[in-house]
C-alpha positions in Angstrom: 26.2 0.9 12.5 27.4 4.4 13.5 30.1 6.3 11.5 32.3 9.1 12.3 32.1 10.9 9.5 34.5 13.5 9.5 35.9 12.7 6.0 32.4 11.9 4.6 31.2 15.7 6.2 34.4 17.2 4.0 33.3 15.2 1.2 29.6 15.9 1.0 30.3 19.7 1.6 32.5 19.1 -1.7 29.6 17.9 -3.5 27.8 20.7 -2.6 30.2 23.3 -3.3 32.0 21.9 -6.5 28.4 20.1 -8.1 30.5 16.9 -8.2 30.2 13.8 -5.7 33.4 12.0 -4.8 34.1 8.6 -6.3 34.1 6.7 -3.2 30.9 7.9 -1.8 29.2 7.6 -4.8 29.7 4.1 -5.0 29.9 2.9 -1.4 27.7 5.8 0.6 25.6 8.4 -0.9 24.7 11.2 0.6 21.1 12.4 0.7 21.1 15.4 -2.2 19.7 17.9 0.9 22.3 16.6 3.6 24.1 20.3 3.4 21.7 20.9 5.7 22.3 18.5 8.2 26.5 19.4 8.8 26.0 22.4 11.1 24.6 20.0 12.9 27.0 17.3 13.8 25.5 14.7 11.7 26.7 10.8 12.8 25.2 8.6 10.0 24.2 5.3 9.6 24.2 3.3 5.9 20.8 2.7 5.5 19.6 0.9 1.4 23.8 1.7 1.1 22.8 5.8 1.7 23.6 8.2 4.5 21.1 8.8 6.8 21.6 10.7 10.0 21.1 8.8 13.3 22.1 12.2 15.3 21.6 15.6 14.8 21.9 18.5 17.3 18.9 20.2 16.4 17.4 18.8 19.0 17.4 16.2 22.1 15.2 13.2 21.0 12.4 13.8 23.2 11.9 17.7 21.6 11.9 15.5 18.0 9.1 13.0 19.3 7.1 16.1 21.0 8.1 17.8 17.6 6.3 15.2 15.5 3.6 14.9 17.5 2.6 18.4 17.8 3.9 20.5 15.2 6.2 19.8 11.8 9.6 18.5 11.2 11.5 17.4 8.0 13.7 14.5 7.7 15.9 13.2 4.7 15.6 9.6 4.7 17.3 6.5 3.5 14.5 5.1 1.4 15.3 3.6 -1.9 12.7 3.9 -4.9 13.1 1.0 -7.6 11.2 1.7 -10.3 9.0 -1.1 -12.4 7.4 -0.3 -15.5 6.5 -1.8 -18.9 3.6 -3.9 -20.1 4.0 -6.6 -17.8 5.3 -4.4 -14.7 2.1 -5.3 -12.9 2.3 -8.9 -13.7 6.1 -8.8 -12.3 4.8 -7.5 -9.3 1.9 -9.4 -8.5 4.4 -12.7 -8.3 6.6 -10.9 -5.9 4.5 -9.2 -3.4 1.4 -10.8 -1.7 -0.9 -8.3 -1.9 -2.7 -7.9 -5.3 -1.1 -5.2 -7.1 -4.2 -4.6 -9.8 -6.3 -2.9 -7.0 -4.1 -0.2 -6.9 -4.8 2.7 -9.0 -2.8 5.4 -10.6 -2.4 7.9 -8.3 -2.3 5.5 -5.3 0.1 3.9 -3.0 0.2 0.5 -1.4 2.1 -1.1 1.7 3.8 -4.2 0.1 6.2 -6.3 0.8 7.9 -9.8 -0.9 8.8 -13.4 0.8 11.0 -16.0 -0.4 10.4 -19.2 -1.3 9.8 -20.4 2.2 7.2 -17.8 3.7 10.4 -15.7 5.4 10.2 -11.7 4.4 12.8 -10.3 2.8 11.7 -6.6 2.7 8.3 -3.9 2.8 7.7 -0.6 1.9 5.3 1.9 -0.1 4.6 1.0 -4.0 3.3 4.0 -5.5 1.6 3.5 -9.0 2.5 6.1 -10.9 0.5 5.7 -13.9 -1.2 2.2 -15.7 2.8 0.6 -16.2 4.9 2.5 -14.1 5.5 1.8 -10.1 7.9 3.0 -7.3 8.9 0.8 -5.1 10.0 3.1 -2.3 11.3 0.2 0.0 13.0 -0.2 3.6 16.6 -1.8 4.0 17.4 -4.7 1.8 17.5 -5.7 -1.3 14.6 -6.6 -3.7 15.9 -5.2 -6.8 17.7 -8.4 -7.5 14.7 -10.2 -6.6 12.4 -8.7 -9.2 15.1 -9.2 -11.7 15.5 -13.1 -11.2 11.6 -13.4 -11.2 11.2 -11.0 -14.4 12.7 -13.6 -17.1 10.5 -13.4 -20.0 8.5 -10.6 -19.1 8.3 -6.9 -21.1 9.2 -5.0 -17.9 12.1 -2.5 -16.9 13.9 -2.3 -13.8 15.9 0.3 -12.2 16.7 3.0 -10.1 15.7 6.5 -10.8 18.1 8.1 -8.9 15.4 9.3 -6.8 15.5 10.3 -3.2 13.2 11.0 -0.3 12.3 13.5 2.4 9.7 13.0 5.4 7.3 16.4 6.3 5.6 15.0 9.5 3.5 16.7 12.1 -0.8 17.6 12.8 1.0 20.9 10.7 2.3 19.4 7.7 -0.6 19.7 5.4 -0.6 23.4 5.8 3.1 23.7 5.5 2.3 21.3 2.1 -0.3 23.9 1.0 2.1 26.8 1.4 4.8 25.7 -0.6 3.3 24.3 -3.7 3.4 26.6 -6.6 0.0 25.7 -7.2 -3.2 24.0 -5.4 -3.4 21.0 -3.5 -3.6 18.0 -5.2 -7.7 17.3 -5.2 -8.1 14.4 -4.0 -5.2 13.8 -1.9 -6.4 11.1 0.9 -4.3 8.7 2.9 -1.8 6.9 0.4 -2.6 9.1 -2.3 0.3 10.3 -4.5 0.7 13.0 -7.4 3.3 14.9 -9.5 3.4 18.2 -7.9 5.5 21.3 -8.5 7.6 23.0 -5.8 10.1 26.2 -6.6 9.6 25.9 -10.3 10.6 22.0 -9.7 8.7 18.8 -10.5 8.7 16.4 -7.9 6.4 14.0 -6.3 4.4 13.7 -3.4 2.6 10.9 -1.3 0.2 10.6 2.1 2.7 8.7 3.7 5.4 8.6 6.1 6.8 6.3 9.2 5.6 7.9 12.0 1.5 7.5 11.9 1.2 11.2 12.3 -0.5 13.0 9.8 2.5 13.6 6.8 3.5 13.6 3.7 6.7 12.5 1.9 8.8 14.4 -1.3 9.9 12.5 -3.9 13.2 14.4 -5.5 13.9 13.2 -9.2 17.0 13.6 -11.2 18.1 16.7 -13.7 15.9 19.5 -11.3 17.2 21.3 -8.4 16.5 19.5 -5.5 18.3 22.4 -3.5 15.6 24.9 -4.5 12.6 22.4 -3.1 14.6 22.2 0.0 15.5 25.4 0.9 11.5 26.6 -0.5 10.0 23.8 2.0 12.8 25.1 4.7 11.8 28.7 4.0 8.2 28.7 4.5 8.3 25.8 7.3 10.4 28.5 9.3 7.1 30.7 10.2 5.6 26.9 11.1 9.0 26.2 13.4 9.8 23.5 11.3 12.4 21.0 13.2 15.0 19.3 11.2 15.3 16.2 12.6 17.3 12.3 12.2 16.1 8.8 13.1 15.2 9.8 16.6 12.3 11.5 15.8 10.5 8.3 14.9 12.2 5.5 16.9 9.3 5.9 19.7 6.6 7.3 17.7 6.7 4.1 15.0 6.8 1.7 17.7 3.9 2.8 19.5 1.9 3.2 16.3 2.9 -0.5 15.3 5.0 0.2 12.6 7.5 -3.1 12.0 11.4 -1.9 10.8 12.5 -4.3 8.2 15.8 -6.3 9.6 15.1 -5.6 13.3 11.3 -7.0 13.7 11.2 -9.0 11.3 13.3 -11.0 8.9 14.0 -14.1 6.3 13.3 -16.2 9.0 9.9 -14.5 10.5 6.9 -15.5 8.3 4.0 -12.5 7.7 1.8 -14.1 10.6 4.5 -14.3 13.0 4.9 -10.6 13.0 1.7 -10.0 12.8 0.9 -9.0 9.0 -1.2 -11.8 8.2 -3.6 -9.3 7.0 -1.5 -8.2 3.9 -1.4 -11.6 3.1 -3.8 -12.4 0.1 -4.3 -15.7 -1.0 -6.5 -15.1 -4.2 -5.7 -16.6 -7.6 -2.2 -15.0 -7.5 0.8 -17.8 -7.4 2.9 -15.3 -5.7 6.5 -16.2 -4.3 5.8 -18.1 -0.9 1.9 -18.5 -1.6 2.0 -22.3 -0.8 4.8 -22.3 2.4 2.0 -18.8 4.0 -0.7 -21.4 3.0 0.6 -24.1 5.3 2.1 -21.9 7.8 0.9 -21.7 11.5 -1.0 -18.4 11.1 -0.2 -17.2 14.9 0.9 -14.2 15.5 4.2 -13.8 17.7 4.7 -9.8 17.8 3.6 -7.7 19.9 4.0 -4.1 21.7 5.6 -3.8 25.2 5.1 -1.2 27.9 8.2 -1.2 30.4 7.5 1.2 33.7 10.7 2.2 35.0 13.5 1.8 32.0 14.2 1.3 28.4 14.5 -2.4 27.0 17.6 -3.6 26.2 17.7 -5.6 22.6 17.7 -9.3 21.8 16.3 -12.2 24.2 16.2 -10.0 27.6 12.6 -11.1 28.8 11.9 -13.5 31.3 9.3 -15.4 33.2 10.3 -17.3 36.0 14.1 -17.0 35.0 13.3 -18.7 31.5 13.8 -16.4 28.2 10.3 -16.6 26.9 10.9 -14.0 23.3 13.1 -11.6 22.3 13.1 -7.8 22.2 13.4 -6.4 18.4 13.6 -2.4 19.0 13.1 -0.2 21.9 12.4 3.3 22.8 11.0 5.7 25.0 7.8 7.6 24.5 7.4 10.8 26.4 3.7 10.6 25.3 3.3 7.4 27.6 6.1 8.1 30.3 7.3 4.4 30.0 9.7 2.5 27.1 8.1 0.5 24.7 9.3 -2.2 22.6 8.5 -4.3 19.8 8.6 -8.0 20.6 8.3 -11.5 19.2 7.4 -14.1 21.4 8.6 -17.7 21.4 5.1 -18.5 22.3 2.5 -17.5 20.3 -0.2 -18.1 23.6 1.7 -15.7 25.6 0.1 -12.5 23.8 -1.0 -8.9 25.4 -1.8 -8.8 29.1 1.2 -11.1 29.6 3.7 -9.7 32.4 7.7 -10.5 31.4 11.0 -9.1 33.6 12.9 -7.5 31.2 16.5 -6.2 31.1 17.4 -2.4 30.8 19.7 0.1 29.0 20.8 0.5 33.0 21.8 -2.8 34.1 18.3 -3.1 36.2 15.4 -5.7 35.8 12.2 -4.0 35.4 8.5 -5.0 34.7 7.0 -5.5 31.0 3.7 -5.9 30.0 2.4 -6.8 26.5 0.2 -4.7 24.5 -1.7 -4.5 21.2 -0.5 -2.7 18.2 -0.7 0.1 17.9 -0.7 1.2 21.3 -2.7 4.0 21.1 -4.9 5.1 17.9 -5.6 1.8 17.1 -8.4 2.6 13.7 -5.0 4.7 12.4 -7.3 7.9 12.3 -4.2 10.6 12.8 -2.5 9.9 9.8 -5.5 10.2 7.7 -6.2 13.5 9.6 -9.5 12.1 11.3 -8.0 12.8 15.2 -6.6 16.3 15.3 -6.4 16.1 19.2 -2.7 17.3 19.6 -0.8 16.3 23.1 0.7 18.6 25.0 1.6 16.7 28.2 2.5 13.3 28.7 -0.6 11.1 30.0 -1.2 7.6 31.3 -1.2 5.5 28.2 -4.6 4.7 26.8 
């Protein structure tokens, strides 16, 4: 969904200039507390967790985003909603609703989760950072799980709610140094892959994590409540301008996460995909835990239907568009185009699970035409993940054949 917001850009400009957000966005749209950045801009938001987050801005064309990303720094205000979980049984909550054991993660560390119903279908995934021994952040994609851990938390000592908190994406090989220059102190030591720690920038507490959803080397801000988000933003602004720091919107990542792999809750998978299906078997841990869908995952064809697709020629068009031999064989779940790779590239599922990479699928286009697909691994390229932990610093300049 795409909004003209001409009325939301007048309203969130009143937020900014009289301190006070109007009734109806507060309720029905929020706007990101650093969005007064994005209206010079020509923001067009999309509702993403019920908040604003900008699907265009005119900072850029998309490919100088991806290339952005990929080579350099940019800064994006996401939709991302933290639910916090704490109290003396805030663990125990959590290890019934995800299915990945939450005791292994220690204070200080994050975790990819995510929670099924009843019947093996997901409902939602994102990052779980552990704050300290009885107090998580569930920072998770669109949906909703906060009324899931409330109807699985009768009789427990736990607390759930939201913080109020919000989050911004630094991305880019450059990020880390950008990270070192504005903290008003050192880096956090350690501060590995999926690490997270209470940091201070501009006289402001806030938090940080090794994270991000574009599998280039990042980190995200966490901006609490009662401190002045505006000074972190306009310090990390400041200082990223001698790093020709890119504001950026969705764009920026709609290539770059497919080819790294990385699913979008709602599009490639949903309450009717299982873990296996779209090819997360692996965060699947069936260990002593009685988590919610442990026994449906237990009997459940472990195949995996989702895979990555190469298209020479065009740019996929969404939903069941691929072909062999003039029968729909799967269905396309989000496409892009890399510049990296010179070719779109697409998540898919596939109706049959034999019919994995190597396969060869006509495939219908943004421009009316029938081109070629080909199936691929995930993720297409950097397949040990060694760029977001900062392992690869090999930085593109050019586009080149795909690997």
């Amino acid at each position: 969904m795409t909004t003209d917001l001409s009325n939301t850009r007048f309203a969130v400009k009143a937020f900014q200039n009289n301190g006070e957000r109007p009734r109806e966005l507060t309720r029905t749209m929020p706007p990101h507390p650093l969005s007064y950045m994005e209206l010079p801009y020509n923001p067009e938001y999309t509702l993403y967790n019920s908040r604003l987050t900008p699907e265009k801005l005119d900072t850029a064309t998309d490919d100088e985003m991806y290339w952005a990303v990929r080579t350099n720094v940019i800064f994006r205000h996401t939709g991302e909603l933290p639910i916090e979980i704490s109290g003396p049984d805030a663990e125990t909550l959590l290890n019934k609703v995800f299915t990945r054991s939450v005791s292994k993660v220690k204070p200080g560390r994050c975790s990819y989760q995510f929670a099924c119903y009843h019947d093996g279908g997901m409902i939602t995934d994102g990052v779980l950072l552990r704050l300290s021994q009885d107090r998580f952040w569930m920072a998770q994609a669109d949906g909703d799980l906060f009324s899931w851990y409330k109807a699985h938390a009768e009789g427990l000592d736990v607390k759930i709610h939201d913080p109020n908190v919000w989050v911004s994406q630094i991305q880019g090989p450059r990020s880390l140094e950008l990270l070192a220059a504005v903290l008003d102190g050192p880096m956090p030591d350690p501060f590995h892959y999926f690490d997270c720690a209470e940091v201070s920038i501009a006289g402001q507490t806030c938090w940080i994590s090794r994270s991000g959803f574009t599998n280039e080397l990042g980190w995200e801000v966490y901006l609490l409540p009662d401190t002045d988000v505006a000074a972190i933003g306009d310090r990390i602004m400041e200082i990223g301008a001698d790093f020709d720091i890119l504001l950026t919107g969705t764009p920026v990542f709609r290539a770059r996460r497919i080819e790294a792999g990385l699913l979008n809750a709602g599009s490639d998978f949903g309450a009717e995909t299982t873990p296996f299906e779209a090819g997360l078997g692996a965060f699947v841990e069936f260990d002593d835990r009685d988590f919610i869908g442990h026994k449906a995952l237990e009997a459940a064809d472990k195949s995996c239907r989702t895979w990555g697709m190469r298209v020479s020629g065009g740019v996929a068009r969404l939903g069941h568009v691929m072909t062999v031999g003039g029968k729909v064989v799967g269905k396309v779940c989000s496409s892009g185009y890399s510049p990296y790779q010179g070719c779109g590239v697409c998540i898919v599922r596939m109706d049959d699970p034999a019919q994995g990479p190597g396969t060869h699928v006509d495939v219908l286009c943004s421009d009316g035409t029938t081109q070629c697909g080909e199936l691929c691994t995930l993720p297409m390229y950097d397949a040990d993940r060694l760029i977001p932990r900062g392992k690869l610093l090999d930085i593109p300049t050019n586009p080149i054949a795909a690997e």
